[in-house]
C-alpha positions in Angstrom: 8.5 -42.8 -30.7 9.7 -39.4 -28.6 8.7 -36.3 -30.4 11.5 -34.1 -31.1 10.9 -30.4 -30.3 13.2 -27.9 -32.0 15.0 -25.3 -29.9 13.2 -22.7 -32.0 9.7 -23.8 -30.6 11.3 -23.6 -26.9 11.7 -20.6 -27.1 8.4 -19.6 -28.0 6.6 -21.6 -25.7 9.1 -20.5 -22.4 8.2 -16.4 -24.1 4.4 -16.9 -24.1 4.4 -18.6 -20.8 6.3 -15.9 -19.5 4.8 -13.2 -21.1 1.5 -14.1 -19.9 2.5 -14.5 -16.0 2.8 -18.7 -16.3 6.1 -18.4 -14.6 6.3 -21.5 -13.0 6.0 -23.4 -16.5 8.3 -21.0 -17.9 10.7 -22.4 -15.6 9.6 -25.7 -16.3 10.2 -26.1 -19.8 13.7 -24.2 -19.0 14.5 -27.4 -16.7 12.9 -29.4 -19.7 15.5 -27.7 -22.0 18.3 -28.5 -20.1 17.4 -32.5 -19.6 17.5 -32.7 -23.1 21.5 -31.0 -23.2 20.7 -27.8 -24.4 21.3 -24.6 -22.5 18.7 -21.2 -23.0 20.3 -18.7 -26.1 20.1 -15.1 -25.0 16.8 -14.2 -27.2 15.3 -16.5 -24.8 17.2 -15.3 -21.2 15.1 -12.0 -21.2 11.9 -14.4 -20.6 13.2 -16.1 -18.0 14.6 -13.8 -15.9 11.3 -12.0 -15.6 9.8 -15.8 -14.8 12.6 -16.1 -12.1 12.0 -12.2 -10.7 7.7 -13.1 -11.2 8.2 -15.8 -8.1 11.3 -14.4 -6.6 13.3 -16.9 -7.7 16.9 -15.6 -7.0 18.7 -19.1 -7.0 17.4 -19.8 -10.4 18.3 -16.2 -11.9 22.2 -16.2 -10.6 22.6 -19.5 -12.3 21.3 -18.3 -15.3 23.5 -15.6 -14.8 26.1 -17.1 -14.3 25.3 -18.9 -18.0 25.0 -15.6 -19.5 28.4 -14.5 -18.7 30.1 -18.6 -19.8 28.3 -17.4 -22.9 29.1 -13.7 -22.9 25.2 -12.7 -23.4 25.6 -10.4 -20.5 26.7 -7.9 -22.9 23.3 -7.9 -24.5 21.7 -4.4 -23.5 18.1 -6.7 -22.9 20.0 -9.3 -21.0 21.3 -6.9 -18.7 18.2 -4.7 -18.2 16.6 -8.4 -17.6 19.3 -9.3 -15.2 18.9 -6.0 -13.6 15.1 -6.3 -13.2 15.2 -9.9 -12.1 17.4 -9.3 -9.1 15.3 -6.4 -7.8 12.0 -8.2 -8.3 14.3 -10.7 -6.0 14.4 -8.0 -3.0 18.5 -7.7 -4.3 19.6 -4.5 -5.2 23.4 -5.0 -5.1 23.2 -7.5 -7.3 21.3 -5.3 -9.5 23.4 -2.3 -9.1 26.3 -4.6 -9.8 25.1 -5.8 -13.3 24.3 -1.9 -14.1 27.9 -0.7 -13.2 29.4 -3.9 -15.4 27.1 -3.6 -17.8 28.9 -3.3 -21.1 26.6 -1.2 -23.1 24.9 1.3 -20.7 22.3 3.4 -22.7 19.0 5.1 -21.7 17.3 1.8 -21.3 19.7 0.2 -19.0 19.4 3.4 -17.4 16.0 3.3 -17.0 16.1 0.3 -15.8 18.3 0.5 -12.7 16.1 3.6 -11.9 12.9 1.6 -12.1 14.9 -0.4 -10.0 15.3 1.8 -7.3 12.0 3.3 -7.3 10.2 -0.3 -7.2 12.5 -1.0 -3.6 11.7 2.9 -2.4 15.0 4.1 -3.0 13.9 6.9 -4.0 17.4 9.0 -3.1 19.3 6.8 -5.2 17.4 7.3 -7.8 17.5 10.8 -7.6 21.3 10.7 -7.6 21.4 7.8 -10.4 19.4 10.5 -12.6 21.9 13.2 -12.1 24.6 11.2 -12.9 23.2 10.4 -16.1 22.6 14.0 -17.0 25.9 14.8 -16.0 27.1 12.1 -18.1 25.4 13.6 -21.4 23.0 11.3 -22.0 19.0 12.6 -22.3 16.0 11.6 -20.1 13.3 10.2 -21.8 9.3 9.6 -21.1 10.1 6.6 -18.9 12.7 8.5 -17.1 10.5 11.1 -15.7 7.9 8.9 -15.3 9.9 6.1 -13.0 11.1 9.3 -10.5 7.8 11.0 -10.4 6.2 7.9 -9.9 9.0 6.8 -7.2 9.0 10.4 -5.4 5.3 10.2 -5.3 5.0 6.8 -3.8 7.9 7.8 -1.1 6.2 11.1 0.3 8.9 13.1 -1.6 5.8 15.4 -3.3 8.0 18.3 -4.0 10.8 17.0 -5.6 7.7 15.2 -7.5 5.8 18.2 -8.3 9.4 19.9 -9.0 10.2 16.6 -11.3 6.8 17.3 -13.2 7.6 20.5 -13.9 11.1 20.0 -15.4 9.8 17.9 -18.3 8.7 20.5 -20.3 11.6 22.5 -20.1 13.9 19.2 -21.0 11.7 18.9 -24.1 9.4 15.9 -22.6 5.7 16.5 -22.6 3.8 14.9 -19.2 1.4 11.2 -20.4 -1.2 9.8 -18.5 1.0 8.1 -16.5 2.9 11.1 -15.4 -0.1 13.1 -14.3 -1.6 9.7 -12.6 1.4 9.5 -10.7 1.2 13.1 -9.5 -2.4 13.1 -8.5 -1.8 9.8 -6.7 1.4 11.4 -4.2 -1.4 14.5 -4.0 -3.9 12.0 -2.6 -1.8 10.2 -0.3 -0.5 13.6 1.3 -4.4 14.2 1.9 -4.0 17.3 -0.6 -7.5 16.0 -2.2 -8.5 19.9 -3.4 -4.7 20.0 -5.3 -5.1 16.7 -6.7 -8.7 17.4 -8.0 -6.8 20.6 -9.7 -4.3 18.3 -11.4 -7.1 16.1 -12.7 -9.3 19.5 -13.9 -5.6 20.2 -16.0 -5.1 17.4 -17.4 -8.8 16.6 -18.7 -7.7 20.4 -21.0 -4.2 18.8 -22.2 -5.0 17.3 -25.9 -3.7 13.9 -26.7 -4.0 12.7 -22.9 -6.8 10.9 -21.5 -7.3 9.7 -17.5 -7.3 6.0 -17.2 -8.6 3.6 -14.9 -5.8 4.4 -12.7 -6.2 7.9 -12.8 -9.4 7.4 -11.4 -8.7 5.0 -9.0 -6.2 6.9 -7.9 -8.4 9.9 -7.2 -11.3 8.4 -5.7 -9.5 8.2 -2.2 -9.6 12.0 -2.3 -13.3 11.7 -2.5 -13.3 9.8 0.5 -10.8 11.7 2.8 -12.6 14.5 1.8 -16.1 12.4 2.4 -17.3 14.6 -1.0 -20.0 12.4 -1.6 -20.6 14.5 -4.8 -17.2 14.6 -6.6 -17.2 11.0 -5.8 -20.5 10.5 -8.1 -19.2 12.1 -10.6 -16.2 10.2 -10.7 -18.3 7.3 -10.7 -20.4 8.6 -13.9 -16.8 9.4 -15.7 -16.1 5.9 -14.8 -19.2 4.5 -16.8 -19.4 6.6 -19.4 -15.5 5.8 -20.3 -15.7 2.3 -19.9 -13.1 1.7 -16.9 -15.9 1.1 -13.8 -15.7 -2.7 -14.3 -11.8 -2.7 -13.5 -11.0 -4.5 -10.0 -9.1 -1.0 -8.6 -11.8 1.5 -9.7 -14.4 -0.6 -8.6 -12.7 -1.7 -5.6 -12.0 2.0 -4.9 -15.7 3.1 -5.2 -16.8 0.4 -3.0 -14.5 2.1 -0.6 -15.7 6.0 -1.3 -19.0 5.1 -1.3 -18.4 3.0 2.0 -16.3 6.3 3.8 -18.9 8.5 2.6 -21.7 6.4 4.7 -23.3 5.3 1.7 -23.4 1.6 2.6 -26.2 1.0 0.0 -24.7 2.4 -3.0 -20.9 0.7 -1.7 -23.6 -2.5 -1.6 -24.7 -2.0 -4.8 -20.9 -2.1 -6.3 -19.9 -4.3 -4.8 -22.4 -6.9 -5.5 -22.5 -5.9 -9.5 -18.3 -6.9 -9.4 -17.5 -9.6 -11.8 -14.3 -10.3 -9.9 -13.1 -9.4 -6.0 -9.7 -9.0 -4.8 -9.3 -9.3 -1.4 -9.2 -5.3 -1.2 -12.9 -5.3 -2.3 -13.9 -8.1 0.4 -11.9 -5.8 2.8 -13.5 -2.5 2.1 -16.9 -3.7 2.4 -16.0 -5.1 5.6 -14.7 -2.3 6.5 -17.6 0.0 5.4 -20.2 -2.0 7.7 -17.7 -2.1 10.6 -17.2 1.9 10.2 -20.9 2.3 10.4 -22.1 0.3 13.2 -23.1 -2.4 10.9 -21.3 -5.1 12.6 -22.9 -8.2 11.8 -23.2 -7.3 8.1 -19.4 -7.3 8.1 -19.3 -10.6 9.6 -21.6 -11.8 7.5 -19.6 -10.5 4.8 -16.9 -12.6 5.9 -18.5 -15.4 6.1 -19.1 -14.4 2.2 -15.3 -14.2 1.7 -14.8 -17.5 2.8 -17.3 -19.6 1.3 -16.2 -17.9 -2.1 -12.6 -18.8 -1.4 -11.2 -15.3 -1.0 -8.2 -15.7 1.8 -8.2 -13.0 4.0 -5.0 -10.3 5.0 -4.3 -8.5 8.0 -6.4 -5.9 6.9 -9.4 -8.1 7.2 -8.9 -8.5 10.7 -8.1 -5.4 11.5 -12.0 -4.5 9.9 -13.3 -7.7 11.8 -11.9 -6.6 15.1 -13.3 -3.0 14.1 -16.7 -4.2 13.9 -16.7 -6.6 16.8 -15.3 -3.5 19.1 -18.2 -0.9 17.7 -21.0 -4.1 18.4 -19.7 -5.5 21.7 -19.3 -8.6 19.8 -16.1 -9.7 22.3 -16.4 -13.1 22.5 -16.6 -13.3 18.4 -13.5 -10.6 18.4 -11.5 -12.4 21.2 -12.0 -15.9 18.2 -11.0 -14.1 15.4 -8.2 -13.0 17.3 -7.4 -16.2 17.9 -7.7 -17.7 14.2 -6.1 -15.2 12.6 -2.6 -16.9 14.3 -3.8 -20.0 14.7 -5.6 -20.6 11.2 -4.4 -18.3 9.1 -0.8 -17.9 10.3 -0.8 -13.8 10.5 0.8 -12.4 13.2 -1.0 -9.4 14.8 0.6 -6.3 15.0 -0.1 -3.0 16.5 -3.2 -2.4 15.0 -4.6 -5.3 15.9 -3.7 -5.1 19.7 -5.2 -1.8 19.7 -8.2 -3.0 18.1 -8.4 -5.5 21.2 -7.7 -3.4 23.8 -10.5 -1.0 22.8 -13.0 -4.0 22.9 -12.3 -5.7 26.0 -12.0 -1.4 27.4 -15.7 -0.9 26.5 -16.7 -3.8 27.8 -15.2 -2.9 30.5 -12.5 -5.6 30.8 -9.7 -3.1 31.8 -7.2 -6.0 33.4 -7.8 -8.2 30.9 -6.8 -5.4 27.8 -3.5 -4.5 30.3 -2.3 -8.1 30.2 -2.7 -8.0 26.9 -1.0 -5.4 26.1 1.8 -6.6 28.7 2.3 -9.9 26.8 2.5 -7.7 23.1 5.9 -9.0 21.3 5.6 -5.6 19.9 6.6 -2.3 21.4 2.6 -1.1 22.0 2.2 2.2 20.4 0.1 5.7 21.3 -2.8 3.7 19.8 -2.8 0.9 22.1 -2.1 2.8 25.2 -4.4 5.7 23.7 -7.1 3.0 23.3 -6.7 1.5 26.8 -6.7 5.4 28.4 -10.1 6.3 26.7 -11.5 2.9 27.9 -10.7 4.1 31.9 -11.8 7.1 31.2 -14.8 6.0 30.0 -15.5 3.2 33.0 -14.0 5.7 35.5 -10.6 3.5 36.3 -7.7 5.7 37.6 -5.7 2.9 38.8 -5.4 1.7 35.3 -5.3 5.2 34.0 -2.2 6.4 35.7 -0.5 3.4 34.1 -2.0 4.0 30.6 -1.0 7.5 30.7 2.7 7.1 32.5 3.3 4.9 29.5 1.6 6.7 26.5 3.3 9.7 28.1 7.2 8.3 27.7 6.1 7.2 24.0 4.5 10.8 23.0 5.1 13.6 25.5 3.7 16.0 23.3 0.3 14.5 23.4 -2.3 17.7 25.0 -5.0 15.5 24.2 -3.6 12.8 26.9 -2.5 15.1 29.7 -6.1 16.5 29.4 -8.1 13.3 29.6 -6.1 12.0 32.3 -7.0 15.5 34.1 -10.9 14.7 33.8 -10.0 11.1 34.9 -8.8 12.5 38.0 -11.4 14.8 38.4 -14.1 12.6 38.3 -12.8 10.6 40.9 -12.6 13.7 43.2 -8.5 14.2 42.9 -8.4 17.4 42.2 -5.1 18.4 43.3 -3.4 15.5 41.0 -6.0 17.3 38.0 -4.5 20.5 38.5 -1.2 19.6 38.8 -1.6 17.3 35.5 -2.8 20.5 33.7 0.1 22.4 35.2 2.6 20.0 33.0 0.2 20.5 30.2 1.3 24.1 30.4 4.6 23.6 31.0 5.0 21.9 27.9 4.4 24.6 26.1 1.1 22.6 24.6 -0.7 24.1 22.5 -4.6 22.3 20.7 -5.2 23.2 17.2 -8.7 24.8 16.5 -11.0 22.4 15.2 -12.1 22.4 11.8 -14.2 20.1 9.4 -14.2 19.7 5.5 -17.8 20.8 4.7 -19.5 20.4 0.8 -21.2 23.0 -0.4 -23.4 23.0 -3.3 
């Protein structure tokens, strides 16, 4: 006899699945639903249309909007944040735009929505201008308000309006959370302000009521290693411990990473073999730590690791592999994985890669070879690549192959001094000395100018 399942219990089963990321059953027992003539009731359409935007599923989330509007749920404030949220998950922002300016109930959370919106696609413009609108229109920011533009600003390179953004919310009556300051120190970081974001941490370790999380210190760590401060970095790592948050996948994934930039391959070792779990960034910053340091066959081997454990590797991963193969010689090994990162795994190199190549077959001489290359590139090759390929001739003495390197890194940066300088010594070597002058002659006429070197030193 068929068991009868009440629509009630549907709709707890398709909310769990959803809520805990099962998004394919979610949709499954939806399909399930409908075979047995019943269609979804809005308390359940929220769930689903954050199953549908969970796998990008933008055929299944128009038809069930296109049910929500038969049935007039649309109107619902959570159907249409859902429907909103759904379609930009889905890459669609018109469409989500669309159910925000037909929405019929458009309060702060539908506002807060279509911002999130915007900020999770990088429009962080639009969202600027959404949030004017809605303080023109009268209605009041809230914590997630701030949060979702200081967070999108941040993320976009747009550190001032961030940092301006930040310090609005006091005067609007909104006091900064964790996630607020986390978001500020993280745009500081990635705009290599390491010392201002280390200031922002110091402040908000005094502000009561607000504690750094594990994203707050992943989030910082990077600093440590731009900065290669060994010694903040430790004491971020003892914070980490003492407050519980080291065994998380980003923090420990990000000390693997400073202690790897900081050329402590034995501590990053250490981490990394104490993680419980390992994302694909972990695999990829050990590689990359080994390949950094001239320990090339300890990042194949920790390849070879990756694979046996089941770990698939990114583009990033080659780019480390390729790294370490260049700094060992390894070019036979390099030229494979070269090869079986299209073949195999279906990634298509891009820039980096190429330049990655032409630096290996350059110091091994293989000058022709890395020019072909980088003549058969279905990418436009960048100053890296033709940077890469001008260090090799200078290196192996090769002004034929020079004069092309430079023409062409020449027409893609003209402002390059560093270029125009070592294709002067290129020339010199090989006795031209008139073509070395007059190369240093258009240095000078370019009104080029080298800025002095400098170094970031720890003190104690």
């Amino acid at each position: 006899m068929r068991c009868r399942v009440g629509k009630g219990r549907w709709t707890v089963m398709i909310c769990r699945s959803s809520r805990e990321g099962r998004y394919g059953e979610a949709l499954d027992l939806l399909r399930d639903l409908q075979r047995r003539g019943q269609r979804p009731g809005h308390f359940i359409l929220p769930s689903l249309l954050r199953a549908c935007g969970g796998l990008s599923d933008l055929g299944t989330g128009e038809k069930l909007h296109g049910s929500a509007i038969r049935s007039s749920f649309d109107a619902d404030v959570f159907v249409s944040c859902a429907l909103i949220d759904m379609y930009s998950r889905c890459g669609h922002i018109d469409g989500a735009r669309k159910v925000f300016d037909t929405a019929a109930q458009r309060d702060t959370v539908v506002w807060n929505s279509m911002l999130a919106s915007y900020v999770r696609l990088g429009f962080a413009g639009d969202a600027m201008r959404l949030f004017v609108s809605m303080v023109t229109g009268g209605l009041h920011p809230d914590l997630t308000t701030w949060n979702s533009l200081i967070s999108g600003c941040s993320s976009s390179g747009a550190l001032k309006i961030a940092k301006y953004l930040f310090r609005s919310m006091k005067f609007h009556g909104v006091d900064p959370d964790v996630f607020s300051w986390t978001s500020l120190i993280g745009g500081l970081v990635r705009d290599f302000r390491g010392q201002d974001a280390f200031e922002a941490f110091r402040r908000m370790m005094v502000v009561p009521g607000v504690q750094p999380s594990s994203a707050t210190v992943s989030s910082l760590l990077p600093a440590c290693a731009n900065l290669a401060d060994d010694r903040r970095g430790a004491a971020l790592h003892a914070y980490a411990v003492v407050t519980g948050v080291e065994e998380d996948l980003f923090v420990s994934s990000a000390l693997v990473d400073m202690y790897s930039k900081c050329g402590f391959l034995h501590e990053a070792a250490k981490m990394f073999n104490r993680m419980r779990h390992r994302s694909t960034v972990s695999w990829n910053s050990m590689i990359f730590g080994y390949a950094n340091n001239g320990s090339s066959t300890e990042a194949v081997n920790i390849y070879n690791q990756m694979r046996k454990d089941g770990v698939d590797p990114d583009h990033l991963t080659f780019t480390a592999l390729l790294t370490a193969c260049s700094h060992g010689g390894l070019v036979e090994l390099g030229m494979a994985f070269f090869r079986s990162m299209q073949e195999e795994r279906g990634i298509e190199p891009r820039a980096e890669h190429y330049a990655c190549m032409v630096d290996l077959l350059g110091r091994a001489g293989r000058l022709l070879e890395a020019l072909d290359l980088i003549e058969g590139m279905p990418v436009a090759p960048d100053i890296f690549v033709w940077g890469a390929l001008l260090g090799a001739c200078r290196n192996h003495g090769n002004v034929e192959v020079a004069v092309v390197a430079a023409s062409h890194l020449l027409k893609v940066e003209t402002e390059r001094r560093g270029s125009y300088l070592m294709m002067s010594g290129i020339l010199a070597g090989s006795g031209r000395w008139e073509d070395a002058v007059r190369m240093k002659m258009m240095a000078k006429r370019q009104t080029l100018r080298g800025n002095p070197g400098c170094s970031w030193i720890t003190t104690p």
